[in-house]
One Martini backbone bead per residue (centre of mass of N, CA, C, O) as a GRO file, in nm:
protein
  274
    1UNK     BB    1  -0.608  -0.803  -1.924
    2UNK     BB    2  -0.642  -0.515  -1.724
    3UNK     BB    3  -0.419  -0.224  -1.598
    4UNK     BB    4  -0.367  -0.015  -1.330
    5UNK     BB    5  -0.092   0.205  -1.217
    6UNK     BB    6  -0.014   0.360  -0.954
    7UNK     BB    7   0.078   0.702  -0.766
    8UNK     BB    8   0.282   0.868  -0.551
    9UNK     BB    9   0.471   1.202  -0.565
   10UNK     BB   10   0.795   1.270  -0.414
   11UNK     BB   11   1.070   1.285  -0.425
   12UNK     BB   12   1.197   1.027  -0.650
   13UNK     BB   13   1.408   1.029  -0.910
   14UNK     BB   14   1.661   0.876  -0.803
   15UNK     BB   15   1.417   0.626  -0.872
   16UNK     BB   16   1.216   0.594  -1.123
   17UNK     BB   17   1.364   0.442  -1.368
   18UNK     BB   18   1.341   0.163  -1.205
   19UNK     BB   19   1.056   0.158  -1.166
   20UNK     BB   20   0.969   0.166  -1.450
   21UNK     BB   21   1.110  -0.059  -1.546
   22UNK     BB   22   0.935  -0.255  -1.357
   23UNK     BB   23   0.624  -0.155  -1.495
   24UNK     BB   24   0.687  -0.279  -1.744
   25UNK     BB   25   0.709  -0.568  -1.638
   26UNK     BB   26   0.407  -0.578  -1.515
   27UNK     BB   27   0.260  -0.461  -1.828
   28UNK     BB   28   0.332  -0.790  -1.940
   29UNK     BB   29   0.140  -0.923  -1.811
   30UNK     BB   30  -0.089  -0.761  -1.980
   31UNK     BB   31  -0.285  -0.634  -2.255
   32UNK     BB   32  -0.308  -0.346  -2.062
   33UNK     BB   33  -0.170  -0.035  -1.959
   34UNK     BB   34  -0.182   0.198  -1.696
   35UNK     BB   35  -0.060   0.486  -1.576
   36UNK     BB   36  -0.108   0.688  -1.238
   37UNK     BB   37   0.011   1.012  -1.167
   38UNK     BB   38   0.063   1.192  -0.850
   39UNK     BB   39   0.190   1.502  -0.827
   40UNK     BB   40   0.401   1.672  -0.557
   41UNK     BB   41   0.601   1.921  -0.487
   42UNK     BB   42   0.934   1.942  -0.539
   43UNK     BB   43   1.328   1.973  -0.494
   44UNK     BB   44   1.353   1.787  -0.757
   45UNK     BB   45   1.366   1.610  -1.097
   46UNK     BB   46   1.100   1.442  -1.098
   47UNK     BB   47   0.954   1.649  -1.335
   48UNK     BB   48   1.102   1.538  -1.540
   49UNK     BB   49   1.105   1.244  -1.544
   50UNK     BB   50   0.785   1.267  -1.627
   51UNK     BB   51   0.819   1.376  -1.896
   52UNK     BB   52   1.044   1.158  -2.039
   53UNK     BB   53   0.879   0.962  -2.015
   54UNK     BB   54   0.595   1.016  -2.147
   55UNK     BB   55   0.745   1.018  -2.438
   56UNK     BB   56   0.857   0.720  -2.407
   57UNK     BB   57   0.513   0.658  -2.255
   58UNK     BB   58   0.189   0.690  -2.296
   59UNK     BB   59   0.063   0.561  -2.051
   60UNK     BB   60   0.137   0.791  -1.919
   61UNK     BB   61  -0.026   0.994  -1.636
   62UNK     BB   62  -0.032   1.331  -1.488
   63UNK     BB   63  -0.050   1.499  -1.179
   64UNK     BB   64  -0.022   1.853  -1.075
   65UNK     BB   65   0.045   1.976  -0.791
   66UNK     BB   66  -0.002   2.322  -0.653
   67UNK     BB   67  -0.129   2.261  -0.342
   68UNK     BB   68  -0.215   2.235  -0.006
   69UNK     BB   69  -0.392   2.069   0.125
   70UNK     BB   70  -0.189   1.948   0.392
   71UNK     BB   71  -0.024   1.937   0.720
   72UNK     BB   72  -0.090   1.669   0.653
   73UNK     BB   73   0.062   1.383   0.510
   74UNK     BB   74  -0.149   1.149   0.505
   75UNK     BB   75  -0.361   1.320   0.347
   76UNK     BB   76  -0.230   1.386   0.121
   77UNK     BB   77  -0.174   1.120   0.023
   78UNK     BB   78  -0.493   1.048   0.002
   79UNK     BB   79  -0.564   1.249  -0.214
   80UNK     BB   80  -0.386   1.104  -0.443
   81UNK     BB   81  -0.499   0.822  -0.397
   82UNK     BB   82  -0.785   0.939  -0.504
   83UNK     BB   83  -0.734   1.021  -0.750
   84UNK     BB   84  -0.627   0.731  -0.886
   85UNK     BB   85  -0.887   0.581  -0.789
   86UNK     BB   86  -1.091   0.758  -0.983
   87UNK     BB   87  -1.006   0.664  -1.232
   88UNK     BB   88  -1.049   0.352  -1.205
   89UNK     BB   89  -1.355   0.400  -1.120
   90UNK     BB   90  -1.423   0.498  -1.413
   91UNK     BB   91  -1.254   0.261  -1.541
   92UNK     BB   92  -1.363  -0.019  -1.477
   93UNK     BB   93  -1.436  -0.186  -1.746
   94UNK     BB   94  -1.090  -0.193  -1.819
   95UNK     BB   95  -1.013  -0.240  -1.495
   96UNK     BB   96  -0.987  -0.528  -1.320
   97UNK     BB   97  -0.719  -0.426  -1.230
   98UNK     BB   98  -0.497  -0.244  -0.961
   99UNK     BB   99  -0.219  -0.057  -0.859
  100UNK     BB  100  -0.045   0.013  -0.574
  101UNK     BB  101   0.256   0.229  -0.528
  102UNK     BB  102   0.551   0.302  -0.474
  103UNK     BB  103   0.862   0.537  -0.626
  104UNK     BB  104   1.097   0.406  -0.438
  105UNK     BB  105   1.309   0.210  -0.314
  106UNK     BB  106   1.140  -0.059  -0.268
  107UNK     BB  107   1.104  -0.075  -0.604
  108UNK     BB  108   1.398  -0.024  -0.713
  109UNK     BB  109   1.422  -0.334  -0.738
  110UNK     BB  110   1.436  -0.613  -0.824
  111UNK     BB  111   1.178  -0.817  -1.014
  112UNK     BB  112   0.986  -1.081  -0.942
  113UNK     BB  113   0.776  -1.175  -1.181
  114UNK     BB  114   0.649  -1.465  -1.098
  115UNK     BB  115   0.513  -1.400  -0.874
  116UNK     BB  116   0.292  -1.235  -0.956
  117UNK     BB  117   0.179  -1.463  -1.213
  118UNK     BB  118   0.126  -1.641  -0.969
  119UNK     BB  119  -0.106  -1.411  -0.873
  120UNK     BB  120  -0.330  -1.426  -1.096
  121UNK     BB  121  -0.423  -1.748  -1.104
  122UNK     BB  122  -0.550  -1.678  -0.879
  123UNK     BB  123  -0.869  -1.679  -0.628
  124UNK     BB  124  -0.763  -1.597  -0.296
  125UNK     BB  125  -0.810  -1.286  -0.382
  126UNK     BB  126  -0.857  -0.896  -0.365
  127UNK     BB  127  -0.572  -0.813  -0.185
  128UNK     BB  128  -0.226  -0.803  -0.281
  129UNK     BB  129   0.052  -0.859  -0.062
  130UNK     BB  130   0.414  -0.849  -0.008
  131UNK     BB  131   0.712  -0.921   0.070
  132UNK     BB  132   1.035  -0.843   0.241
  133UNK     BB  133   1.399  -0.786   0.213
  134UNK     BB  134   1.415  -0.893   0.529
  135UNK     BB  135   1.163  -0.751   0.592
  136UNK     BB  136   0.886  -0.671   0.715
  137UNK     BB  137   0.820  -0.310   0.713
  138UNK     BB  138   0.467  -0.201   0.729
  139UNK     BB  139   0.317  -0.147   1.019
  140UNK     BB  140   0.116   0.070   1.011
  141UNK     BB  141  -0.056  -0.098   0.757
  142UNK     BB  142  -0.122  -0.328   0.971
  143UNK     BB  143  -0.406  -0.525   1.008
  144UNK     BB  144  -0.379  -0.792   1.252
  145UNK     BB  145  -0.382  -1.061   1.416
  146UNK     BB  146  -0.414  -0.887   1.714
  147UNK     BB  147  -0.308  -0.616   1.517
  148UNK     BB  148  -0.570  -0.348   1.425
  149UNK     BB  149  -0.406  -0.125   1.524
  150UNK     BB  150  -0.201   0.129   1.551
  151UNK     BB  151   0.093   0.121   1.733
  152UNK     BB  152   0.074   0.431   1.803
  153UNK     BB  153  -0.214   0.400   1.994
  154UNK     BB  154  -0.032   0.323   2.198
  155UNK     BB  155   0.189   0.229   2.412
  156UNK     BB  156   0.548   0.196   2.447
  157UNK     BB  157   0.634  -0.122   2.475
  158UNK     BB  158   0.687  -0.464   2.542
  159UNK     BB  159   0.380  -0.511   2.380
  160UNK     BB  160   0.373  -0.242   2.174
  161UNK     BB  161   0.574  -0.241   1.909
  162UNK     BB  162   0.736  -0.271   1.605
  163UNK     BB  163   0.922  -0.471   1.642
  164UNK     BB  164   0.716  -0.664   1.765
  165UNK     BB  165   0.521  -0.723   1.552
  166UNK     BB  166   0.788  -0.767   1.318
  167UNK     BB  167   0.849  -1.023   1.443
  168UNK     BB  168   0.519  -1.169   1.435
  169UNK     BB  169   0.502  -1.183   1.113
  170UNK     BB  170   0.791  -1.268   1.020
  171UNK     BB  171   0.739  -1.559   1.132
  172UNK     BB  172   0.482  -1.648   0.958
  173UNK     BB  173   0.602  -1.614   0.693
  174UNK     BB  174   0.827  -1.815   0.711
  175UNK     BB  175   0.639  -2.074   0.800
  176UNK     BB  176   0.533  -2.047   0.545
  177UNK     BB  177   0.431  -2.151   0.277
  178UNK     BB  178   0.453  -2.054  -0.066
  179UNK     BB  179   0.138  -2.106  -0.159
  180UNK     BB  180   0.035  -1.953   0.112
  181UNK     BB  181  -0.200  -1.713   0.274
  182UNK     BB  182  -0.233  -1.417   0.482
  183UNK     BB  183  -0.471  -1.296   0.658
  184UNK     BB  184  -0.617  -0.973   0.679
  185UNK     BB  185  -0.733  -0.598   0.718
  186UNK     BB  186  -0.412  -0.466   0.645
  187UNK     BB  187  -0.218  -0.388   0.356
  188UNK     BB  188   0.092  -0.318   0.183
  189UNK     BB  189   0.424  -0.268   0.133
  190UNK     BB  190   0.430  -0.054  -0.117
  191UNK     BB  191   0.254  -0.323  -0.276
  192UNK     BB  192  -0.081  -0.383  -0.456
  193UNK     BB  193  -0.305  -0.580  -0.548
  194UNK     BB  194  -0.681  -0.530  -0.750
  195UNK     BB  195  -0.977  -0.595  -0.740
  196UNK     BB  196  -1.185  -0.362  -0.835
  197UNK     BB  197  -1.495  -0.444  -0.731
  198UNK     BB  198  -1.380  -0.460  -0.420
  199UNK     BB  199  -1.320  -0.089  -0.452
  200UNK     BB  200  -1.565   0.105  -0.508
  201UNK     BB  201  -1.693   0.141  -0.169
  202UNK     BB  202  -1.411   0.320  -0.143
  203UNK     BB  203  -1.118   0.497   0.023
  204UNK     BB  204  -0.872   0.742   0.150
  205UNK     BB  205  -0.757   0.761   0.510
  206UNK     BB  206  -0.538   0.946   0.724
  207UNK     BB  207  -0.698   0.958   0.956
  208UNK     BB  208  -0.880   0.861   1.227
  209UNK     BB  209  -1.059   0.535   1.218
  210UNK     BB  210  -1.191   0.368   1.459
  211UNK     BB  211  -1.489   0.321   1.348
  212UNK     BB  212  -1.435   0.120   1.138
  213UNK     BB  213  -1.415  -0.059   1.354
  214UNK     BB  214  -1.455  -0.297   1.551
  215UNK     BB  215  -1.503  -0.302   1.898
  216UNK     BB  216  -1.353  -0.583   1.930
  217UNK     BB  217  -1.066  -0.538   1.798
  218UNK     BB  218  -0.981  -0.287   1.981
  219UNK     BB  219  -0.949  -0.503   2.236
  220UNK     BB  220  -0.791  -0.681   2.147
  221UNK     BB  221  -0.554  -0.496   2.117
  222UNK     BB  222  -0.548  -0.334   2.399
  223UNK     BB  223  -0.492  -0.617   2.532
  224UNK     BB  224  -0.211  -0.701   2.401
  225UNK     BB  225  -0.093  -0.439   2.479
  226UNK     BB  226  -0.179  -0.266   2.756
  227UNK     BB  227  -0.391  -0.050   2.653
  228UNK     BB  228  -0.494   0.204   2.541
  229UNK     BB  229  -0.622   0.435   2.295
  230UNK     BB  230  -0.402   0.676   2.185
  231UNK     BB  231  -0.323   1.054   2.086
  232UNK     BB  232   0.015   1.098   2.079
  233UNK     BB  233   0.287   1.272   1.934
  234UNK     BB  234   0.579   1.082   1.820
  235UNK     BB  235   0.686   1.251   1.524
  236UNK     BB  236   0.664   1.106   1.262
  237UNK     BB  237   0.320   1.150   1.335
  238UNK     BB  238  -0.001   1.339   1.413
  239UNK     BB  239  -0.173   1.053   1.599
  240UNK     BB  240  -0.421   1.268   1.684
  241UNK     BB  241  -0.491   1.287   1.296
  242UNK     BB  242  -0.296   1.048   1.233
  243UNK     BB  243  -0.291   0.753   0.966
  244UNK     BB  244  -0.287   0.498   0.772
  245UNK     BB  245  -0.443   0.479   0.477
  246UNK     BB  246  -0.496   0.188   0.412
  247UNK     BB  247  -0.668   0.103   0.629
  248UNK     BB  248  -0.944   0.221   0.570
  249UNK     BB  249  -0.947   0.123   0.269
  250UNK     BB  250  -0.955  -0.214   0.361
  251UNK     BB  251  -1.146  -0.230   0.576
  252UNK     BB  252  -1.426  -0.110   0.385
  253UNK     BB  253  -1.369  -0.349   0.163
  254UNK     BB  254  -1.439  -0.562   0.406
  255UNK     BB  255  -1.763  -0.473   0.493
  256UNK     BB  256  -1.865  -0.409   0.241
  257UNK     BB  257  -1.753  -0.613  -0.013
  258UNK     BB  258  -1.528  -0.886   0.127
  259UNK     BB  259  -1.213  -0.837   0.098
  260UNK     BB  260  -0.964  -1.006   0.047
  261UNK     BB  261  -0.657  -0.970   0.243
  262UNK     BB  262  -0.311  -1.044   0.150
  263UNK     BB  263  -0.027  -1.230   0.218
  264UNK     BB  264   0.281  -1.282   0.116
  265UNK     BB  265   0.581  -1.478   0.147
  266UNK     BB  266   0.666  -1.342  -0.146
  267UNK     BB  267   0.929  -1.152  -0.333
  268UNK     BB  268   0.933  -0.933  -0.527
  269UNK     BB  269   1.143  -0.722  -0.424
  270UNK     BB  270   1.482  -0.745  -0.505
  271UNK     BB  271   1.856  -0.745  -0.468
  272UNK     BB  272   1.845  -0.945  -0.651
  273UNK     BB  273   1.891  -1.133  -0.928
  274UNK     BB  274   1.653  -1.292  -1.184
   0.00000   0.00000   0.00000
């Protein structure tokens, strides 16, 4: 079985050597892997480091983008990440597998690669995604119930801000046995592996798609918030415009495929060796 391991990249040089290096222990575990690197203008190293790296691995492929797509970060990287996605499904027949990651600290850390390989062996997921220590940390990018939609998109309160989410994902995960999946609408958390034919008939999109979800999920939502929908620009990203590009992808792969989207509690990227 083959595998192609994706990724966009910005300023991210700092990181990249131990990045790679966890690539290469990921595409031992398959018969043959391709990196495919979609490069946006950076102020640091990171060019250099993919030119000297694919001298040493021909199996990467990278793309220079030289233009600017978009004022909103969010569309940028759903660009990317659709630039490397359209490889992929060019290439389906090769690879039955892709992974999205990103190229950053999240991943330079040792990996636990054991985790992974037992999660290739199962057949009860068709995107996974793993926890993160000391915590699950990408909120943005989650939709479980009863939080199917971005928590930017509510007042931010005592019923629904970061901490409160991620204090109830990490419970669930805790209390997890580690061989059972928990299952949502979308998850990424830096790193996820993919069945390729249940991602076919979707793509990334950075927009605020709240049409892809049942309208019967954002009421679930916004009772658990106590907040209506808003569209209120919170600084980190103008949320009137802006969404995690993961969710639309896995929401489309969700009604239109049947994709399983599930979440291991065990950790793949650890700061402990292995």
């Amino acid at each position: 079985m083959n595998c192609c391991i994706c990724g966009t990249v910005k300023n991210c040089g700092s990181y990249l050597n131990k990045v790679f290096e966890n690539i290469e222990k990921i595409g031992s575990l398959f018969n043959e892997y391709k990196i495919i690197i979609y490069y946006d203008n950076s102020d640091d190293n990171t060019l250099d480091i993919l030119k000297k790296y694919q001298k040493q691995n021909d199996r990467l492929l990278f793309y220079v983008n030289k233009t600017q797509i978009s004022k909103f970060r969010t569309h940028r990287i759903s660009f990317g990440r659709n630039f490397c996605l359209n490889y992929v499904k060019t290439n389906k027949h090769k690879f039955p597998y892709f992974i999205m990651m990103d190229l950053d600290d999240v991943n330079c850390k040792n990996i636990n690669l054991n985790v992974l390989k037992k999660a290739l062996y199962r057949n009860d997921w068709d995107g996974l995604s793993f926890n993160t220590d000391p915590k699950y940390y990408d909120i943005w990018g989650l939709s479980i119930f009863p939080y199917y939609f971005s928590y930017n998109h509510f007042h931010q309160n005592e019923f629904n801000n970061y901490n409160k989410i991620q204090e109830y994902v990490d419970n669930i995960l805790k209390k997890m046995p580690k061989n059972k999946l928990l299952k949502c609408l979308s998850s990424f958390n830096g790193f996820s592996i993919y069945r390729t034919d249940k991602f076919l008939d979707t793509y990334y999109d950075g927009k605020v798609r709240a049409d892809l979800l049942p309208k019967f999920f954002l009421k679930i939502h916004s009772n658990t918030s106590k907040s209506k929908i808003i569209f209120h620009d919170y600084g980190n990203a103008d949320c009137r415009y802006e969404d995690c590009e993961h969710r639309a992808f896995h929401v489309q792969a969700v009604f239109k495929s049947g994709a399983r989207i599930r979440i291991s509690p065990e950790v793949l990227f650890t700061s402990l060796e292995i």
